[in-house]
C-alpha positions in Angstrom: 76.1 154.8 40.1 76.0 150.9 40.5 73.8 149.7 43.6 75.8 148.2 45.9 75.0 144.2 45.5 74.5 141.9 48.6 74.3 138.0 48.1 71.8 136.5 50.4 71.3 132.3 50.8 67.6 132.8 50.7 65.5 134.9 48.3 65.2 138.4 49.3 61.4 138.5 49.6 61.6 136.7 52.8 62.8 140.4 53.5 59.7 141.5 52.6 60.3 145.0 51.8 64.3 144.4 50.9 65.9 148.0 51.5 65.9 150.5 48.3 69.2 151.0 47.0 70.9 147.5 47.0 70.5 144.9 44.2 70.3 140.9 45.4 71.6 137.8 44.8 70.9 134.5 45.7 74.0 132.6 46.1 75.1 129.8 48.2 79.0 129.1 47.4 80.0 125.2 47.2 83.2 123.9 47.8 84.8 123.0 44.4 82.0 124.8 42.0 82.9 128.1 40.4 81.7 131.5 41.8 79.3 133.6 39.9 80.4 136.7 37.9 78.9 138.9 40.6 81.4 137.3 42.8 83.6 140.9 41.5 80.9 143.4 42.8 79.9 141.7 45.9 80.0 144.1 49.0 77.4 142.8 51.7 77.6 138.7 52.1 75.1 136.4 54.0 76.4 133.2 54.3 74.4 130.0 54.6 73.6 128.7 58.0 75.6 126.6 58.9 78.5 125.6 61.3 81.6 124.0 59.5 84.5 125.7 59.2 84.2 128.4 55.9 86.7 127.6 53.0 89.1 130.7 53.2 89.6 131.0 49.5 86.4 132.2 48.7 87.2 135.5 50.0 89.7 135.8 47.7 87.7 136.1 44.8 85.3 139.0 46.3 87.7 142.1 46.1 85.2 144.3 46.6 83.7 142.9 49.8 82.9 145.1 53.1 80.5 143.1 55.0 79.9 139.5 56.1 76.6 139.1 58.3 76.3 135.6 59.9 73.4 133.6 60.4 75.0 132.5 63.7 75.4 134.0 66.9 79.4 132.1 67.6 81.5 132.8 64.6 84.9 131.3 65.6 83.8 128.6 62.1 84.5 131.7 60.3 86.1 134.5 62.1 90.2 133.0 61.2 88.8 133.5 57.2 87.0 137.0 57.0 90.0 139.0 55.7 91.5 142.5 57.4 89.3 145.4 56.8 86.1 143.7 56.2 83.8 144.0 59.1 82.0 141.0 60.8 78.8 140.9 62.3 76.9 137.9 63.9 73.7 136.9 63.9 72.7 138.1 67.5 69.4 138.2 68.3 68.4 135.4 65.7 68.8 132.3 68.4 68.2 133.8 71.6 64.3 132.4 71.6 65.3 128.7 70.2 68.6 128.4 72.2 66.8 129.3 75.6 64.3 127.5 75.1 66.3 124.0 74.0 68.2 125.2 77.3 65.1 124.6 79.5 63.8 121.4 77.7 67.5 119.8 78.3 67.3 120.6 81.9 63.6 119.8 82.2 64.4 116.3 81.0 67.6 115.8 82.5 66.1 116.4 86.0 63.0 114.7 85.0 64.6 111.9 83.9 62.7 112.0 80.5 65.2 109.7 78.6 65.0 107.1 80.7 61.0 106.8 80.7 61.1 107.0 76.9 63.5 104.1 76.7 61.6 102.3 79.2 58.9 103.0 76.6 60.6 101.2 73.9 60.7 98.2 76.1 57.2 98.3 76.8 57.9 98.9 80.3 56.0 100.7 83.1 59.2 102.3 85.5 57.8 105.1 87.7 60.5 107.0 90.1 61.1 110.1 91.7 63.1 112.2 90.1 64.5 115.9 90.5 62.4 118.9 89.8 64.2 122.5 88.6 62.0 124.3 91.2 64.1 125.6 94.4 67.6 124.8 92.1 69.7 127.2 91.8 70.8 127.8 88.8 74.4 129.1 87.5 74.2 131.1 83.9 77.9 131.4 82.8 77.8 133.5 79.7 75.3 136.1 80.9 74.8 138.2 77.1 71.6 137.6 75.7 71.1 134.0 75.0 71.7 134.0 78.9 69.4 136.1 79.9 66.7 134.9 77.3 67.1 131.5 79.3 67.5 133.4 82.7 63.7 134.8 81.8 62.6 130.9 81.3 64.2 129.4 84.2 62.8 132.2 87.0 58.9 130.9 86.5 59.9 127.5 87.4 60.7 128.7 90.9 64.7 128.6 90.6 67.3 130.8 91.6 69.5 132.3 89.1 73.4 132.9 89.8 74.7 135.1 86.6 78.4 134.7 85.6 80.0 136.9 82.5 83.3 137.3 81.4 83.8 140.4 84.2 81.7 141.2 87.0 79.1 144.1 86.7 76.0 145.3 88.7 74.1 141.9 89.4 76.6 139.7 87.5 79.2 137.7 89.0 83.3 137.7 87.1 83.9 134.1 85.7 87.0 134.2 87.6 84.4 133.5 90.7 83.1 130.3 89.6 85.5 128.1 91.6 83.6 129.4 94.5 80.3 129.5 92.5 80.3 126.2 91.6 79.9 124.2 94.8 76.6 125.8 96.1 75.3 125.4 91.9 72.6 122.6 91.5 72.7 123.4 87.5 75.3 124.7 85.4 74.0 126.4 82.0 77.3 127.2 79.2 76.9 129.9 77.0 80.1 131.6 76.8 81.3 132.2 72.9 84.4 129.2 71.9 87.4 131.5 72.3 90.6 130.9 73.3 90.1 131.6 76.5 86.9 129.6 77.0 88.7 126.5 75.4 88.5 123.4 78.4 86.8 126.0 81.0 85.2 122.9 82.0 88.0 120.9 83.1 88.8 118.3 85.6 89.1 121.1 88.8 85.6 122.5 87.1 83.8 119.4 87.5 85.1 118.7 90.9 84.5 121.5 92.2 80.7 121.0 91.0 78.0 119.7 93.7 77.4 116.0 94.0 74.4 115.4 92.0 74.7 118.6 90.0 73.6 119.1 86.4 75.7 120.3 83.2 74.4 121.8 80.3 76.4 123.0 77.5 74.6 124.9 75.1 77.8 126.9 73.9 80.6 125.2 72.0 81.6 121.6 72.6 84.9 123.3 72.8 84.4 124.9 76.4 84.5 121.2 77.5 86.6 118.5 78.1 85.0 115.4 76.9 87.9 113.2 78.9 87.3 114.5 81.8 83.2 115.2 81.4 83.7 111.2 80.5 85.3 110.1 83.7 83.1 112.2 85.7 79.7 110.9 84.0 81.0 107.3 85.1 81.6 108.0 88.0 78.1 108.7 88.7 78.7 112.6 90.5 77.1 114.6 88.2 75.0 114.4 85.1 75.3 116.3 81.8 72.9 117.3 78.4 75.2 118.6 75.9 73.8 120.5 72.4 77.6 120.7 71.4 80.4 118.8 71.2 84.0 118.3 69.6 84.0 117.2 67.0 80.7 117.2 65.2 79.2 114.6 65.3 81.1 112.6 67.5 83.2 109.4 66.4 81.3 105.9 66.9 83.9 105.2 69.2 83.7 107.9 71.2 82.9 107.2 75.1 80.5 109.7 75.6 78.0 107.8 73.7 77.9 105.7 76.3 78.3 107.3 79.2 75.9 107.6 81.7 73.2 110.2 83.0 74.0 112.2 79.5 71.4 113.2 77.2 72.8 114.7 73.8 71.2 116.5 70.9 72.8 116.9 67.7 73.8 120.8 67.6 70.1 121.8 67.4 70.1 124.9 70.0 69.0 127.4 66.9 67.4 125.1 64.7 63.7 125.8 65.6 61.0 127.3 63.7 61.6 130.9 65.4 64.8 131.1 63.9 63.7 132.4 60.3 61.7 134.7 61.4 64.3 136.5 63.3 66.5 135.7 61.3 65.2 137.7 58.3 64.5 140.9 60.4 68.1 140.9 61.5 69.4 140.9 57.8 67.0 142.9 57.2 68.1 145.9 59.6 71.5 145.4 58.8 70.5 146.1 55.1 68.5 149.3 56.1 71.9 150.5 58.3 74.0 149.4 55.1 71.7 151.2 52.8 71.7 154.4 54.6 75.4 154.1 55.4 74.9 153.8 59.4 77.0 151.9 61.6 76.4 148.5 61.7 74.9 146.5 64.7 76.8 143.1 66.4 80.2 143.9 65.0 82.3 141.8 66.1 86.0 142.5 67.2 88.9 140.3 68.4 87.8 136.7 69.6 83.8 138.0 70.0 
């Protein structure tokens, strides 16, 4: 009997040991360029990391397909084009380390004021002030699954509070129906709710005004759980500030007036690019591999919208 094949975008010694009983491609599909032969026997696919949307014809041409693994912990760029019957699994537990910490730097500096010494810097110029520290903040997580708590455990040393929010309330976790009341006592607000349906424009007009004078918003989820209008007018209005990882689109038009708002520090999608992503995320491919192999139930399947 044929070993089941699995394309991987990297070669499988990063694996190290790559589980017995599967054969290995390196493959990396392009817009435009023809698919390999192998493209017939395919039944485990890694895709490439990335984050634009996935061309929905290649899975066409892999008939025999059962499992896409992710590199990525959202997968709404690629969730609409994995066909019926083929399981999806994302790439949890490969980011929660990066993202968290990215998470802390962007409040850090934010509060800090960090952008504005370096461009005072680049003037030459010598600006001292006082300036917010995260120490006796509390802090609201919304999206409290394991990239929250990963920056829960980074924000507690600095001497903050933490406020947990999830998409339902259990034990020690607040419902994110609760966060109109939530928000008003919050001094930071941390995003990391998957982009769903449901989370599209959470952070709308009433969420921002319902947000403490002074408070701090940092999206580290998908630029779609914001509304960059009304993030915009409330930025220039000078009552809160923001640091956004994501936004929609990506990158942002030229035009766009966020590049120019004030008190906002951006970064260019960068949450899991970090030198502890590969590590991590080899051992997660990895014990997928060893599940597949053995014909176990795969881990982070995901169903519906997560």
């Amino acid at each position: 009997m044929t070993e089941p094949l699995v394309w991987l975008p990297f070669s499988p010694e990063h694996l190290v040991e790559p589980p017995a009983g599967l054969r290995y491609e390196v493959v990396r599909p392009e817009p435009g360029e023809p698919l390999p032969p192998s493209a017939a026997e395919v039944e485990v696919y890694v895709p490439a990391y990335q984050m634009g949307p996935v061309d929905p014809d290649l899975f066409t041409h892999l008939p025999r397909l059962k499992v896409v693994q992710t590199l990525t912990a959202g997968v709404d760029h690629i969730r609409g084009a994995v066909p019926d019957g083929v399981v999806l699994c994302n790439g949890r537990g490969i980011h929660d380390t990066s993202t968290a910490e990215l998470a802390l730097t962007l409040v850090l500096a934010s509060l800090r004021g960090i952008p504005a010494f370096v461009r005072a810097q680049d003037r030459s110029r010598w600006e001292p002030e006082r300036r917010e520290s995260l120490a006796d903040k509390r802090v609201l997580i919304v999206g409290h699954g394991q990239i929250g708590a990963a920056i829960e455990a980074r924000i507690l040393p600095f001497e903050a509070e933490v406020v947990r929010v999830a998409r339902r309330a259990r034990p020690g976790v607040h419902a994110i129906a609760e966060l109109p009341s939530l928000l008003p006592d919050a001094d930071v607000v941390v995003l990391i709710v998957p982009g769903t349906a449901e989370t599209r424009h959470l952070v709308d007009e009433d969420f921002l005004g319902r947000m403490k004078s002074g408070a701090l918003l940092v999206n580290m989820a998908r630029g779609s759980v914001v509304d960059h209008d009304a993030l915009a007018t409330a930025l220039h209005d000078g009552r809160i500030s923001a640091a956004l990882d994501v936004t929609e689109p990506e990158p942002l038009p030229p035009d766009h007036p966020l590049w120019s708002a004030p008190n906002l520090l951006l970064t260019p999608h960068v949450g899991g690019a970090s030198s502890a992503m590969w590590p991590r995320a080899y051992r997660v491919v990895r014990e997928q591999l060893e599940r597949y192999a053995r014909g176990e139930t795969l881990a982070n399947q995901v169903t519906g919208e997560y």
